[in-house]
C-alpha positions as CSV (number, residue, x, y, z in Angstrom):
1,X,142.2,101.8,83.0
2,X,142.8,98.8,80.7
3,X,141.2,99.6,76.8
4,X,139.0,96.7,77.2
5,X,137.1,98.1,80.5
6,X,136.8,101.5,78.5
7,X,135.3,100.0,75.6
8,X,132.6,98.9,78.4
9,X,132.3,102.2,80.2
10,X,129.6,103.2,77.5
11,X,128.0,99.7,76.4
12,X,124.2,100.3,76.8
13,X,124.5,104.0,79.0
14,X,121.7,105.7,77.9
15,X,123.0,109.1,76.4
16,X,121.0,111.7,74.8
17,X,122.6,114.4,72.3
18,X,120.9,117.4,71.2
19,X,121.9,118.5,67.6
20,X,123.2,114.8,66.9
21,X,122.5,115.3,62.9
22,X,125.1,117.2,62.2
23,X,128.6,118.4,63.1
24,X,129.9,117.9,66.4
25,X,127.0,116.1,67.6
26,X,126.7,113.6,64.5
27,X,130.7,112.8,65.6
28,X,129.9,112.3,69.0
29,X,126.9,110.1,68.4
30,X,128.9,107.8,65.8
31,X,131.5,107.1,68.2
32,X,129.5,106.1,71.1
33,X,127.4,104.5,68.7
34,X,130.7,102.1,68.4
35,X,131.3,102.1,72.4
36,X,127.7,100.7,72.5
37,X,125.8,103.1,73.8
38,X,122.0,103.5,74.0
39,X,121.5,106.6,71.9
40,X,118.8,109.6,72.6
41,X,119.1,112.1,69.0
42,X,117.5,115.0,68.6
43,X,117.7,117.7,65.5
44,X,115.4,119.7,64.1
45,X,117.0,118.8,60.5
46,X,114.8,115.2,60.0
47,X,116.9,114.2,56.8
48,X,120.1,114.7,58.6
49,X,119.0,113.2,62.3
50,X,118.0,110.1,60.0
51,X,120.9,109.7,58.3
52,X,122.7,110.0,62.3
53,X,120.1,107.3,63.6
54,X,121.0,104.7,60.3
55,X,124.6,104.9,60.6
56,X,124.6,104.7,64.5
57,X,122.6,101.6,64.1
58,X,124.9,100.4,61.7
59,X,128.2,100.8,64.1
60,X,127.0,99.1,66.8
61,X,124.7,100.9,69.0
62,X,122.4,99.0,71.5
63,X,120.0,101.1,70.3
64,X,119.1,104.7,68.7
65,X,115.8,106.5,69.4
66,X,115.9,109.9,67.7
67,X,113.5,112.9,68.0
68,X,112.2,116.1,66.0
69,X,113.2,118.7,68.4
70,X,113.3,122.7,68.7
71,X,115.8,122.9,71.9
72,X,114.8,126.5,72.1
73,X,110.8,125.7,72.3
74,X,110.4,124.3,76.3
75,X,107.2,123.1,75.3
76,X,108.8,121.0,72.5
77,X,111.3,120.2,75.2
78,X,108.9,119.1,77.7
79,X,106.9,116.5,75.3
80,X,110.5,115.0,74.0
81,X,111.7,114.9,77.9
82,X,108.4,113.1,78.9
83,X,108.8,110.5,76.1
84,X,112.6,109.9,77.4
85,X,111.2,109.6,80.5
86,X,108.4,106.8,79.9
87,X,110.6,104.5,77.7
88,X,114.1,105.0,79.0
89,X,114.0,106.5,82.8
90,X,116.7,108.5,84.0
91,X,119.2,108.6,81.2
92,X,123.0,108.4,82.1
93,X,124.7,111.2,80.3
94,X,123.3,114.3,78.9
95,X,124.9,115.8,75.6
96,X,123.7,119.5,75.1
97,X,125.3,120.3,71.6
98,X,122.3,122.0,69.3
99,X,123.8,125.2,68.6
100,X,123.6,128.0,66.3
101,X,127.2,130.2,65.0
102,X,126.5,134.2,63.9
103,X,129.0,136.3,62.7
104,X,128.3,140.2,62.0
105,X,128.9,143.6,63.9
106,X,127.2,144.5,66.9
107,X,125.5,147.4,65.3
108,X,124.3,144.9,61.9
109,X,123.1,141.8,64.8
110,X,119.0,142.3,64.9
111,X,117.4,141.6,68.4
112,X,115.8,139.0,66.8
113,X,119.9,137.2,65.4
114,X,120.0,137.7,69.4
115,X,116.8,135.7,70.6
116,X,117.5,133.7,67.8
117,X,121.5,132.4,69.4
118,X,120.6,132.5,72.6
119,X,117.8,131.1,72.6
120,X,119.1,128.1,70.6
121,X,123.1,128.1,72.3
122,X,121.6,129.2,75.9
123,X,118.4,128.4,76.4
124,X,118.9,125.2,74.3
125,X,121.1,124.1,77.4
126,X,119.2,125.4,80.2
127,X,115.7,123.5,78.8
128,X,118.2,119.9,78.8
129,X,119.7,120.8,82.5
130,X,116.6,121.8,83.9
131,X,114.5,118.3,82.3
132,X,117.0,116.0,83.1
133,X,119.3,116.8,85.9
134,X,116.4,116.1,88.4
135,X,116.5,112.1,87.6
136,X,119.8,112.2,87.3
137,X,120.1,113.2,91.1
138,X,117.1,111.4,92.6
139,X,119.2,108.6,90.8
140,X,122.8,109.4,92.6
141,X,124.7,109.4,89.5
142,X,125.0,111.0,85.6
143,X,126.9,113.2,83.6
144,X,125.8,116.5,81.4
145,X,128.0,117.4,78.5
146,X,127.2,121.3,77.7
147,X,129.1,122.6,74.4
148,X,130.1,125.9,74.8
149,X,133.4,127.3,72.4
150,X,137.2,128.9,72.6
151,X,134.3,131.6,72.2
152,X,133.2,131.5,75.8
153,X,137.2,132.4,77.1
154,X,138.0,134.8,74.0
155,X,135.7,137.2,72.7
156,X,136.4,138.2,69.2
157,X,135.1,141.1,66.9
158,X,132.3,140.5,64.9
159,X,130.7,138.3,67.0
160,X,128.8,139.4,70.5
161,X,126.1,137.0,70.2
162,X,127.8,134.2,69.6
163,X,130.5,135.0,72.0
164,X,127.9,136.1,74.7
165,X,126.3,132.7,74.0
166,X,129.5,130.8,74.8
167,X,130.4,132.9,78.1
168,X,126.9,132.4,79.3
169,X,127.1,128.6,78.8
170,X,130.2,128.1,80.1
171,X,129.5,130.0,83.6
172,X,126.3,128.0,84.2
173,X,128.4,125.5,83.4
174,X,130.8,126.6,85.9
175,X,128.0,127.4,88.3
176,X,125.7,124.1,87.4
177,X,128.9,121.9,88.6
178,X,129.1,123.3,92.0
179,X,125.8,122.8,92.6
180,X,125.7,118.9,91.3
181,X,128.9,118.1,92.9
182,X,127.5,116.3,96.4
183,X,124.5,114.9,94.4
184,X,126.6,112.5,92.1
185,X,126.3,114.3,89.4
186,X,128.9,115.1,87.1
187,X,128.9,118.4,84.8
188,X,131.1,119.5,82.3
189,X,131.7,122.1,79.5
190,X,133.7,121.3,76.6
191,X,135.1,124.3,74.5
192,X,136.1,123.6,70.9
């Protein structure tokens, strides 16, 4: 594929990242911002998800609509999802990045560190698949991104929920592509 049809393969694709204020997300976000792409952001950071939205704007993006968003609240979820929905449609790729790192013992790791990660790393993922994979099939075509880690192959001391995160993203990942694979949608994790 020639550079100049790849530098089209994004222009105006509606793409949504959670946790675009920051980190991975911000990176990802600023670089399709310069392919062109019509960006979704969510954070829950305002301050940093506006800083995301200005630059984004500034590199070239058809446009940027960003969002306050909990990705571990479904209700919070829900009312971003529906406002997507009304002024975009089906979007074309699905980013899910929000997520949280712990480090600490087994034995130290409260049950509520452990809601706490997996409700942001897991269920921060399932809420995004579950909101917009249904448009994406009844449309015949789209893409979801889900972040999991090197955590989610190699488990390492001092950090089961984190790790248990990772795994569990990466087989619903697993899982989630075999399912999509005869409705034209696409599904991949990506493990940094």
């Amino acid at each position: 594929m020639s550079m100049q049809k790849r530098l089209h393969t994004f222009q105006s694709k509606k793409i949504l990242i959670t946790g675009a204020g920051s980190g991975i997300g911000r990176a990802t976000a600023l670089q399709l911002a310069e392919l062109g792409a019509w960006l979704i952001l969510t954070d829950l950071n305002q301050d940093s998800l506006e800083q995301t939205t200005l630059d984004a704007r500034r590199l070239g993006a058809s446009g940027v609509d960003p969002h306050i968003v909990d990705v571990s609240d479904w209700d919070d979820m829900q009312a971003m999802a529906s406002k997507v929905r009304r002024q975009h449609g089906a979007i074309d790729v699905l980013i899910n990045n929000a997520g949280v790192g712990l480090a600490g013992d087994f034995l130290s790791t409260t049950v509520d560190d452990w809601q706490w990660v997996l409700g942001i790393n897991v269920m921060g993922v399932v809420h995004g698949c579950k909101l917009f994979a249904p448009d994406m099939i009844a449309k015949g075509q789209g893409h979801i991104v889900n972040l999991a880690s090197a955590a989610g192959f190699y488990a390492a001391p001092d950090m089961s929920a984190y790790s248990a995160s990772k795994h569990a993203v990466l087989g619903m990942s697993e899982s989630l592509r075999a399912e999509m694979a005869d409705k034209g949608v696409g599904v991949s994790a990506i493990c940094p």
